[in-house]
C-alpha positions in Angstrom: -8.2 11.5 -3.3 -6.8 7.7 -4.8 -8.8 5.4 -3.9 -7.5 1.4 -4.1 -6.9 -1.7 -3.1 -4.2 -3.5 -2.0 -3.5 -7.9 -1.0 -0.5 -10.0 -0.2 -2.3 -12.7 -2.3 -3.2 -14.4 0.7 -3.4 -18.9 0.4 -3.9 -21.4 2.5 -0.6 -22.6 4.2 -1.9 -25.6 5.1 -2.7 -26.9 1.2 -1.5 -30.1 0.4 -0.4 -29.1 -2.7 1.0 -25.8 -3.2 1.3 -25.4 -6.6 -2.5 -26.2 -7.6 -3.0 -24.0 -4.4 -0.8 -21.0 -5.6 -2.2 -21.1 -8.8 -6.0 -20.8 -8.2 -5.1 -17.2 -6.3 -3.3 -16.2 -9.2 -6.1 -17.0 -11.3 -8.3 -15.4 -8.9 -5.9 -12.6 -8.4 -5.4 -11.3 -12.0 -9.6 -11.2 -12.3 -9.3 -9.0 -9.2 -7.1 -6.8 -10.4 -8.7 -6.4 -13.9 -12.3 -5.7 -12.2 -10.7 -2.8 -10.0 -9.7 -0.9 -13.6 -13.1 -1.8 -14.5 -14.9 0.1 -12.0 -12.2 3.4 -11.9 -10.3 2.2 -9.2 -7.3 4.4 -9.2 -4.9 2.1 -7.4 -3.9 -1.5 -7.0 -0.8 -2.5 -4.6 0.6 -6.2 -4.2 2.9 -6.7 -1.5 5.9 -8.9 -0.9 5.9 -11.9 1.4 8.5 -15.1 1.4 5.8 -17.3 3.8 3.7 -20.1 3.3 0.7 -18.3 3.6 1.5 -15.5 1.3 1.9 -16.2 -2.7 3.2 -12.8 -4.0 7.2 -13.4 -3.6 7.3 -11.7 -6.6 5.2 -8.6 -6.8 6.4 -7.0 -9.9 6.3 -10.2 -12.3 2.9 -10.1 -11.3 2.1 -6.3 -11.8 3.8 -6.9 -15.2 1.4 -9.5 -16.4 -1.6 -6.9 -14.9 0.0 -4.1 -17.1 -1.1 -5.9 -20.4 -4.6 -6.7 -18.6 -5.7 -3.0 -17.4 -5.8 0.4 -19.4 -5.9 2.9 -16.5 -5.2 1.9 -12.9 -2.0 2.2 -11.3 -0.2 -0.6 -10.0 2.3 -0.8 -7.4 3.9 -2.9 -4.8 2.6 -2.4 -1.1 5.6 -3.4 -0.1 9.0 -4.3 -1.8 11.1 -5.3 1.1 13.8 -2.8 -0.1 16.5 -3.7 2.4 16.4 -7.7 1.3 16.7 -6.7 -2.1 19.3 -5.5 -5.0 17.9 -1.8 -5.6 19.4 -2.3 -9.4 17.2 -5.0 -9.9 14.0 -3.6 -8.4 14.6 -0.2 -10.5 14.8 -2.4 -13.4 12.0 -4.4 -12.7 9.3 -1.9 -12.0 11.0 0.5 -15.0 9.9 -2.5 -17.2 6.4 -2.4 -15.1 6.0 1.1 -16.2 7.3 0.4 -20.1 4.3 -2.1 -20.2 2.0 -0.2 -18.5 2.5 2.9 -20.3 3.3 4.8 -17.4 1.2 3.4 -14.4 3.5 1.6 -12.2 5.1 2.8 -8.4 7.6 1.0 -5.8 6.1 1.4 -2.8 9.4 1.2 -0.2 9.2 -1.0 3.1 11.7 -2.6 5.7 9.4 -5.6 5.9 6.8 -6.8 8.3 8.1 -10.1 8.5 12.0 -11.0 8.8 12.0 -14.1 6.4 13.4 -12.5 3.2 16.5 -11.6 5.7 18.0 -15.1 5.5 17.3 -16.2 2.7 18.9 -13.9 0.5 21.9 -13.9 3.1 21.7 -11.1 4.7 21.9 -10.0 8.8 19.0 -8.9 11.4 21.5 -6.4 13.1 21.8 -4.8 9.9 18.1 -3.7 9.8 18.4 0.4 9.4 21.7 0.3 7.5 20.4 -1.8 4.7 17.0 0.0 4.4 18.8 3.6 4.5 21.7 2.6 2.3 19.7 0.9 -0.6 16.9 3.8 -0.6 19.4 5.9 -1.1 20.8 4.1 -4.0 17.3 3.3 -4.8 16.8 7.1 -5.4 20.0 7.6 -7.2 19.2 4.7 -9.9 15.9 6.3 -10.8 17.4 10.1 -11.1 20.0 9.2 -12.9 21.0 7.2 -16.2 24.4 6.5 -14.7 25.3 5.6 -11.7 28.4 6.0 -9.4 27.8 4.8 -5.7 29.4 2.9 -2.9 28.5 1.8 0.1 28.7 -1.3 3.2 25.8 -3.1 2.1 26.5 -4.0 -1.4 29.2 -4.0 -4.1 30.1 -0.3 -5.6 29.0 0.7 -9.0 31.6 2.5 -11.0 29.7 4.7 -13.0 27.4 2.1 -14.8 24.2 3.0 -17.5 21.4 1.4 -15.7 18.9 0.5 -18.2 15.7 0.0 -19.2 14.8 3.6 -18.2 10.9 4.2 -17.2 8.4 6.0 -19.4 7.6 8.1 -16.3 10.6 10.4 -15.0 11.0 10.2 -12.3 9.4 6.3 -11.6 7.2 7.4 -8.6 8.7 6.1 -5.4 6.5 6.1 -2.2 8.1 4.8 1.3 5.6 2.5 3.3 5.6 3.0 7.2 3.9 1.1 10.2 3.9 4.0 12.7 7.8 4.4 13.2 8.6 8.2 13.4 12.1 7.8 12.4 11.2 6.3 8.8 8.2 9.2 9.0 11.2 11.3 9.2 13.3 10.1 6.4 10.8 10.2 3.9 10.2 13.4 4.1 13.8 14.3 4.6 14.1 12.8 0.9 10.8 14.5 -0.8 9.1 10.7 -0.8 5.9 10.5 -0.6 4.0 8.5 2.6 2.2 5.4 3.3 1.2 4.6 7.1 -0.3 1.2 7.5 -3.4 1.7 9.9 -3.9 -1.8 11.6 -5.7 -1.8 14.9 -6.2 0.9 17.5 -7.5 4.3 16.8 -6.6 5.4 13.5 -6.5 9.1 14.6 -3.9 8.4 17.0 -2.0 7.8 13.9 -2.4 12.2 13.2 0.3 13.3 14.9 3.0 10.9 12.5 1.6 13.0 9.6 1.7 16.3 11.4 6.0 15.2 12.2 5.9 14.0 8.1 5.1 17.6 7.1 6.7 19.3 9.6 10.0 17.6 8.8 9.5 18.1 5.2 9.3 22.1 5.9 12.4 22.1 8.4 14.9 20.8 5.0 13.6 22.8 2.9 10.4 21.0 1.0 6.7 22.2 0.5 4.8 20.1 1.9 1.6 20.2 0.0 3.7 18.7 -3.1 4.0 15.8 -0.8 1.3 13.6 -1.0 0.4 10.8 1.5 -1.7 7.6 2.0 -3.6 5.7 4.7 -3.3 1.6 3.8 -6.2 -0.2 5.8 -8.2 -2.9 6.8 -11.5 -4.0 5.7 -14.5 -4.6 3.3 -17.7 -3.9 1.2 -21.3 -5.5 0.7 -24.4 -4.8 0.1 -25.1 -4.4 3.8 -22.9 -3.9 7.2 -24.6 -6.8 8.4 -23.0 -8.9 5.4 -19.7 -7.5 5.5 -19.0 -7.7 8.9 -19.8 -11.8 8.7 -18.2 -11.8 5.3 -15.2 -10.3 6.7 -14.6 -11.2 10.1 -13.4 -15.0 10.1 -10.5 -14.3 7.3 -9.3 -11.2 9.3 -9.7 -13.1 12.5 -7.7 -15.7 11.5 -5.0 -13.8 9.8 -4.5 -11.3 12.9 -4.9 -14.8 15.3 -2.2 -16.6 13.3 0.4 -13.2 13.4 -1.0 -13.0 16.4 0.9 -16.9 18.0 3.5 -15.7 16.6 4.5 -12.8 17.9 3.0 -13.2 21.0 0.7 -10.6 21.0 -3.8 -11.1 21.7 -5.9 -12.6 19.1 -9.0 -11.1 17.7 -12.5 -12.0 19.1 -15.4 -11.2 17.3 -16.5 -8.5 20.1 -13.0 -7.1 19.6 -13.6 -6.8 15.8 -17.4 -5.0 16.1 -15.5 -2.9 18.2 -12.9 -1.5 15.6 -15.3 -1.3 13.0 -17.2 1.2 14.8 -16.4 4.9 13.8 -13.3 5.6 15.5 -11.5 2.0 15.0 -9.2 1.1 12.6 -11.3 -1.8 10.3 -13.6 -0.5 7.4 -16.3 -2.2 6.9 -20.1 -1.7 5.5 -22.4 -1.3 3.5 -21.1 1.7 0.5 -22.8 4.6 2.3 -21.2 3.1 5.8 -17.7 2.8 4.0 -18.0 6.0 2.4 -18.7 7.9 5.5 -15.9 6.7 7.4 -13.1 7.3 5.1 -14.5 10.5 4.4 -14.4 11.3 8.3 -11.0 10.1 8.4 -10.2 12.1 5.2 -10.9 15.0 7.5 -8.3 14.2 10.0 -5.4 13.1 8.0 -6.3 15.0 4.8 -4.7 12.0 3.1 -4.2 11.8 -1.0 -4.8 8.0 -0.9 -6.8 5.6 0.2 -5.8 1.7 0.0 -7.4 -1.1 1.7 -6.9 -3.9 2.1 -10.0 -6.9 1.6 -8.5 -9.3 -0.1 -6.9 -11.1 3.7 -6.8 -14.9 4.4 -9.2 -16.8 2.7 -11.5 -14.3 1.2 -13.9 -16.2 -0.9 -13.5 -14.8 -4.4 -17.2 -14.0 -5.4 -18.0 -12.1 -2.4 -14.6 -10.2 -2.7 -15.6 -9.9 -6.6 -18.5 -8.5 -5.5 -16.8 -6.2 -3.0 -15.0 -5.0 -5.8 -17.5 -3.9 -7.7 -19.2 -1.8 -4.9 -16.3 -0.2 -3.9 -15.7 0.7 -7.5 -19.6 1.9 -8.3 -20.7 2.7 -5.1 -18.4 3.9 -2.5 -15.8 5.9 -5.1 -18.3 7.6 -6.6 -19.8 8.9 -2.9 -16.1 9.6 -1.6 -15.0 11.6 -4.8 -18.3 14.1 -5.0 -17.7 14.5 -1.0 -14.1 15.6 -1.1 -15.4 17.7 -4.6 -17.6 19.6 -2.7 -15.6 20.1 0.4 -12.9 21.5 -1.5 -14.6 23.9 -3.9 -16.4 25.1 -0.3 -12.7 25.5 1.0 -11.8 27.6 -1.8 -15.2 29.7 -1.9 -14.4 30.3 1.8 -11.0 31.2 0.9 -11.5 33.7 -2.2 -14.3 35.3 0.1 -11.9 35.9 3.2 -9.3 37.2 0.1 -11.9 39.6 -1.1 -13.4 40.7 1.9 
């Protein structure tokens, strides 16, 4: 299983002065990301936000400057808002990510969380579904195929155009990023794409039956479903004990969550409520490495996921204790997850090539 890391670059939207503001957690940012390769972290993801309290508008200029930085971990976006966006231009943009990288980049695929990209680029709230199914389609049409013919309602046509660069990888791995939706559960595995569910609050194994529908979809047109691989993106955070990550981590989660929280009208987070979901069965990871480690090997068990992000770099994480986070996660928690699953699977296949032989 992936293990990795993933942060809308989180500032405060209450700085006075934006730029200076902006730029420290791009300084802070880049270090983060060039410590996860360090330790053998196999993922990072940088999502797309257009809000005050978010700096990464532009994921993949960001990812592009990380490609010359890092030598092995993969980079991708976690999200690009697909359905505010020109698919031409995102294809070219990460197939640029993946020239520089040598062939590490992804486009992770989301509607959007947040609805502020739709009017600013123009476009129209009642066209939600249309313009996330028509420009994954193109989406997935740009990156199997050098030229292009297409047409469609959301944008202009393209009359059998070269689309260029092209990525070093072939095909440019595309991944399509859900929040618990079984419709868009569907599609992606109507299409062959692999799965991300975003596991926020609740009971993460309530969350099962979404990748139980994925696969079973994916057999019904035709697809194997153990070529489709699929990720749990998460919550939460490392230290050197529970005790410190759970004060480390609770005030820049709390107030993230509380903010979202105003402003869609839905209950804040108290501190009883977050002990609460970082017990066993709730949906925040945090601990000390063995603590960490246990729980998404548990959860492992239930959603036999390929990939594991989560996120600790929310709200106003101060950077040496998420630097430090980094580093056990890296040299302490990988290291305990990866011998786990090793072990569990060469059982598995003892237990099968005895059944076999028997």
């Amino acid at each position: 299983m992936e293990l990795g890391l993933y942060t809308f670059a989180d500032v405060d939207p209450d700085a006075p002065n934006k730029g200076a503001e902006a730029k420290r957690r791009m300084d802070e940012l880049m270090a983060e990301i060039e410590l996860a390769d360090q330790v053998g972290l196999d993922v990072f993801g940088l999502g797309e936000h257009h809000r005050p309290d978010y700096m990464a508008s532009s994921p993949a200029t960001i990812l592009a400057a990380a490609a010359v930085k890092t030598k092995n971990i993969r980079l991708t976006s976690a999200v690009s808002v697909l359905s505010s966006d020109d698919p031409v231009r995102v294809f070219q943009q990460y197939a640029t990510v993946d020239l520089l990288s040598g062939g590490r980049a992804e486009i992770m695929a989301g509607r959007g969380s947040f609805i502020e990209s739709f009017p600013l680029f123009g476009y129209e709230l009642d066209d939600y579904d249309k313009l996330f199914d028509e420009k994954l389609k193109l989406l997935m049409e740009l990156r199997d195929n050098e030229t292009v013919t297409w047409s469609g309602e959301t944008r202009a046509p393209i009359p059998g155009l070269p689309v260029y660069p092209r990525p070093f990888q072939d095909p440019l791995p595309l991944w399509i990023a859900v929040g618990g939706t079984p419709n868009s559960v569907a599609r992606a595995a109507y299409f062959g794409l692999p799965l991300a569910l975003a596991i926020i609050g609740g009971e993460p194994r309530r969350f099962a039956p979404l990748f139980e529908l994925y696969r079973k979809t994916a057999e019904k047109v035709g697809r194997d479903p153990a070529t489709l691989k699929t990720s749990i993106n998460v919550h939460g955070f490392v230290a050197d004990t529970t005790e410190q990550a759970a004060d480390i981590f609770y005030e820049p989660q709390a107030a993230v969550m509380n903010r979202i929280g105003r402003e869609r009208g839905f209950q804040g987070m108290t501190r009883a409520h977050f002990d609460m979901q970082r017990g066993p069965h709730g949906a925040i990871f945090v601990g000390d490495p063995e603590t960490l480690a246990e729980k998404i090997i548990a959860h492992h068990g239930i959603f036999q996921n390929d990939r594991f992000l989560i996120q600790m770099a929310i709200g106003l994480m101060p950077h040496k204790e998420l630097m430090r986070a980094i580093e056990l996660f890296g040299t302490k928690v990988a290291p305990i997850v990866r011998k786990a699953l090793t072990e569990k699977a060469k059982n598995a296949k003892a237990g099968a090539d005895e059944k076999q032989t028997g």
